[in-house]
C-alpha positions in Angstrom: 0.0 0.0 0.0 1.5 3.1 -0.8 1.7 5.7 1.6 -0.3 9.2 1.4 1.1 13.0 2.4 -1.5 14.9 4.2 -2.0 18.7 4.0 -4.1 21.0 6.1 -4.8 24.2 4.1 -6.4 26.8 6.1 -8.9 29.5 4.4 -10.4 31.4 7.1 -10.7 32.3 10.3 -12.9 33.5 13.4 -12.0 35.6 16.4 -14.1 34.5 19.2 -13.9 34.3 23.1 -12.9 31.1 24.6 -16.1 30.3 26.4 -17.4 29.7 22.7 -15.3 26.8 22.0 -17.0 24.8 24.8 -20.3 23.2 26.8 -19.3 23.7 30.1 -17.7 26.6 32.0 -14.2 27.2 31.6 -11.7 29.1 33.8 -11.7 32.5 31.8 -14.6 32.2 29.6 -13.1 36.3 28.4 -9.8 34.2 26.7 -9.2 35.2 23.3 -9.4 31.5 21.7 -9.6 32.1 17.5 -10.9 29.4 15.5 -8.9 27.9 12.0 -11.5 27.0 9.0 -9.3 23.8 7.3 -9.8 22.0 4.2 -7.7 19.2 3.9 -5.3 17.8 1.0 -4.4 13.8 0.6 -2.0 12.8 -2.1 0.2 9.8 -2.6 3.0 9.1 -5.3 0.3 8.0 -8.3 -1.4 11.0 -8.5 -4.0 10.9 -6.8 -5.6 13.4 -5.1 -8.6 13.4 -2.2 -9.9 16.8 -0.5 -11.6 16.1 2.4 -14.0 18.8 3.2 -14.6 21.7 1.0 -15.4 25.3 3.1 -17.4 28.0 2.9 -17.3 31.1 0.3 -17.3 34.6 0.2 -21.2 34.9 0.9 -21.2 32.4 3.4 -18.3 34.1 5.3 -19.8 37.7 5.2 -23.1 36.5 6.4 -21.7 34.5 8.9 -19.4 37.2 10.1 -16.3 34.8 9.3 -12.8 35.7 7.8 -11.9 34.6 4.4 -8.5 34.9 4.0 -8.2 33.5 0.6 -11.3 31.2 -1.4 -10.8 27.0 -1.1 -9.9 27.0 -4.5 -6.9 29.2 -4.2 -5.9 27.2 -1.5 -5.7 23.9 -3.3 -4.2 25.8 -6.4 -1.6 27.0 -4.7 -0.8 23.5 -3.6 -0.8 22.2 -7.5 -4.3 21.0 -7.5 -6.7 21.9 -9.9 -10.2 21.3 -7.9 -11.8 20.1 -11.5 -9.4 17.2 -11.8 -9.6 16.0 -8.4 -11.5 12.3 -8.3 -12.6 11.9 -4.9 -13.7 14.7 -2.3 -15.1 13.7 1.3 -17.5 15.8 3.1 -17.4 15.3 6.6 -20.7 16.3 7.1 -23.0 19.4 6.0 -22.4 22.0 8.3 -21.8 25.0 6.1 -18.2 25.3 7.2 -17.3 21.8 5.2 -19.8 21.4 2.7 -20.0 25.2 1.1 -18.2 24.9 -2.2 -19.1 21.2 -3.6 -19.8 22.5 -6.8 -15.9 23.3 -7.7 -15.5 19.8 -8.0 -17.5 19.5 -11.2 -15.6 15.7 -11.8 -15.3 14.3 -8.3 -16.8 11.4 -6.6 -18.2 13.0 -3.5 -17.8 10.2 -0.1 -20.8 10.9 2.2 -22.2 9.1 4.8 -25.7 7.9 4.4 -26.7 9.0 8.4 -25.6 12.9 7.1 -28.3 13.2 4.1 -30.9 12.1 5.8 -30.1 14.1 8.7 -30.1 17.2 6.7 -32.9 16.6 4.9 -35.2 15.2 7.6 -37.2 15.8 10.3 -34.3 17.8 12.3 -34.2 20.3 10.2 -37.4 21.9 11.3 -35.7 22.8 14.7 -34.2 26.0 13.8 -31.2 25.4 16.6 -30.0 22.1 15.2 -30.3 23.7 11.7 -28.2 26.9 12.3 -25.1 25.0 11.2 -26.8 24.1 8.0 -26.9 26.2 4.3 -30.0 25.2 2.4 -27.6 26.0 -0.7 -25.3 23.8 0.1 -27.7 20.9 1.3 -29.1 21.6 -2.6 -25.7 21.1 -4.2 -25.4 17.6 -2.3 -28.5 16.4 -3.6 -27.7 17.6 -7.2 -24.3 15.8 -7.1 -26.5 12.7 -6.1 -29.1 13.1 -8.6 -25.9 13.8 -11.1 -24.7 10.0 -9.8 -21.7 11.9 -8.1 -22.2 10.7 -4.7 -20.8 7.6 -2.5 -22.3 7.1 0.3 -20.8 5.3 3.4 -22.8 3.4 6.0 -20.1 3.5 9.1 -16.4 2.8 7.8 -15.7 2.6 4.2 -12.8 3.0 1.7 -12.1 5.7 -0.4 -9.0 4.8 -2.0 -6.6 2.5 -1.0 -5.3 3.4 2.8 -7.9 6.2 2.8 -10.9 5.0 5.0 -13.9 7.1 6.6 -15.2 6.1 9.8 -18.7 7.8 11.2 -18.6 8.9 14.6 -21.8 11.6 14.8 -22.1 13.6 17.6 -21.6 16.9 16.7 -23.9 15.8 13.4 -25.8 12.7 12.9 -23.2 11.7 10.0 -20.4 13.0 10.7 -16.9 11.5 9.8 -13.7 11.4 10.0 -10.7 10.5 8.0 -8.2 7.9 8.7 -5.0 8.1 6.2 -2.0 5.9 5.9 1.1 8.1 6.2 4.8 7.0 6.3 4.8 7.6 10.3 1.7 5.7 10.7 -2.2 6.6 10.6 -3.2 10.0 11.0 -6.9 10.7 11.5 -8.3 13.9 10.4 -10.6 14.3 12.9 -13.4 17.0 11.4 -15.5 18.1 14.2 -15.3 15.1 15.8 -13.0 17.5 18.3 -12.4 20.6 17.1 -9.8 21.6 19.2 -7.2 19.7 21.0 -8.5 20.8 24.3 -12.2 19.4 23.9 -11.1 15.7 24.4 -8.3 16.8 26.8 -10.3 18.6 29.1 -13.4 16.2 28.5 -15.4 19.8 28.2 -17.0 19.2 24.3 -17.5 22.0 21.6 -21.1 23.0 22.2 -22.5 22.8 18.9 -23.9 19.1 20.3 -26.5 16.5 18.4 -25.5 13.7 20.7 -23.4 14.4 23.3 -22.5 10.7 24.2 -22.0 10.1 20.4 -19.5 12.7 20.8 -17.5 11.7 23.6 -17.4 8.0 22.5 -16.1 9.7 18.8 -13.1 10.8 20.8 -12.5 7.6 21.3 -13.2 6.2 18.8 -10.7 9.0 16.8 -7.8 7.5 19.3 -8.4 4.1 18.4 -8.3 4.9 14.6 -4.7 6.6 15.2 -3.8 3.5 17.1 -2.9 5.6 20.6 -0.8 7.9 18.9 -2.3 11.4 20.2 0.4 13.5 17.8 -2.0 11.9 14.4 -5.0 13.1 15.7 -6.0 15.9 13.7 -8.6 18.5 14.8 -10.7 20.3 13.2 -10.4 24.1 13.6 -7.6 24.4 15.8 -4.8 26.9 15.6 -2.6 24.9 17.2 -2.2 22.5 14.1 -0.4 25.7 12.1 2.1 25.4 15.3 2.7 21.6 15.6 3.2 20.5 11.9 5.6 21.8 9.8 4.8 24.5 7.5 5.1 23.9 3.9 7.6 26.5 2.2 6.6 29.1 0.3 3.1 29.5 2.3 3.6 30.6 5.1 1.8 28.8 7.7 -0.7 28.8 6.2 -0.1 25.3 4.8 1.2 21.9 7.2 2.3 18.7 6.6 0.1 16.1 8.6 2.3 13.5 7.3 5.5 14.3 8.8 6.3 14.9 12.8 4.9 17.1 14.6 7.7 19.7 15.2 6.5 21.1 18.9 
């Protein structure tokens, strides 16, 4: 099996208080804690090429008050990857933060799991405070990809490629995935909202954007188990810290990591 390089490619960003990031209290709810919008770049030796996750745009960021520091696609571009030739995309789940710019991948597979479309399409969605995560929009451009036959979908673990394999976990959303990618130093897991930030499973104190809470906490188990104990390849999904920990790719700044090699701090 050959062995994938894994890039987090950030887009965006949100200043925010710490007490934000979290259900229960915390020690200084007033803490600046800032919160990283990722997509996510897999490529091995082949060719191939895997986003996982797709973001939000312009729109969606002024609406939602966010900062766009650059669109997804000039992200991936400035990584070499043209978004129209990439085969497979995973969406992590439909919150508006992953699932906002699907249609740049006009010849992509898209890797989906069954438990996520019918959440956002279903009876749920008529509470407005478990839809506030959710774009109509976006939940449209899913189900044209589907009726376009452009859609996998996944009932629990599946395989997207060759040492790429999704594993649900819900919590946070009733689909949601995450990512579990052979590297040369082992399985990393890109962990999506399954924690989005280090300290969530650390502290045991969960982000607060909850569907089932016990889902959630098992899911950060279930994330450890998938990177076989190894804390330092569990990847969350907004944190700043990541930019810190990995190396930076040159010529981007930090802006740009490499999952796939040790973490440098």
């Amino acid at each position: 099996m050959s062995h994938w390089e894994a890039y987090a490619i950030r887009y965006g960003r949100h200043e925010r208080p710490a007490q934000a990031n979290f259900l229960l209290p915390v020690a200084d709810p007033h803490d600046a804690m800032p919160l990283d919008y990722f997509v996510w770049l897999l490529r091995n030796a082949e060719g191939h090429e895997i986003v996982v996750d797709t973001g939000f745009d312009a729109a969606c960021a002024e609406k939602r008050g966010r900062t766009l520091s650059r669109s997804v696609a000039e992200g991936l571009q400035a990584m070499g990857c043209d978004p129209a030739r990439v085969r497979d995309v995973v969406v992590t789940h439909l919150h508006y933060d992953h699932a906002g710019s699907i249609d740049l991948f006009a010849n992509a597979r898209i890797h989906i799991q069954d438990r996520e479309m019918a959440f956002a399409t279903g009876r749920h969605m008529c509470t407005a405070c478990i839809r506030v995560p959710f774009e109509a929009d976006h939940v449209v451009s899913m189900i044209r990809a589907l009726f376009a036959d452009k859609v996998q979908f996944h009932d629990g673990d599946g395989e997207v490629a060759p040492g790429v394999t999704v594993h649900r976990v819900g919590g946070h959303s009733d689909g949601l995935q995450v990512v579990r990618v052979q590297t040369a130093r082992g399985p990393v897991v890109i962990a999506s909202d399954a924690l989005h930030f280090y300290a969530n499973p650390g502290t045991g104190n969960p982000f607060p954007i909850i569907f089932d809470l016990g889902a959630m906490t098992q899911g950060w188990r279930i994330v450890k188990r998938l990177a076989e104990g190894d804390e330092s390849r569990i990847v969350p999904g907004h944190d700043p810290e990541v930019r810190r920990r990995f190396p930076a790719v040159a010529g981007h700044g930090d802006e740009v990591v490499a999952l796939h090699l040790p973490p440098v701090g």
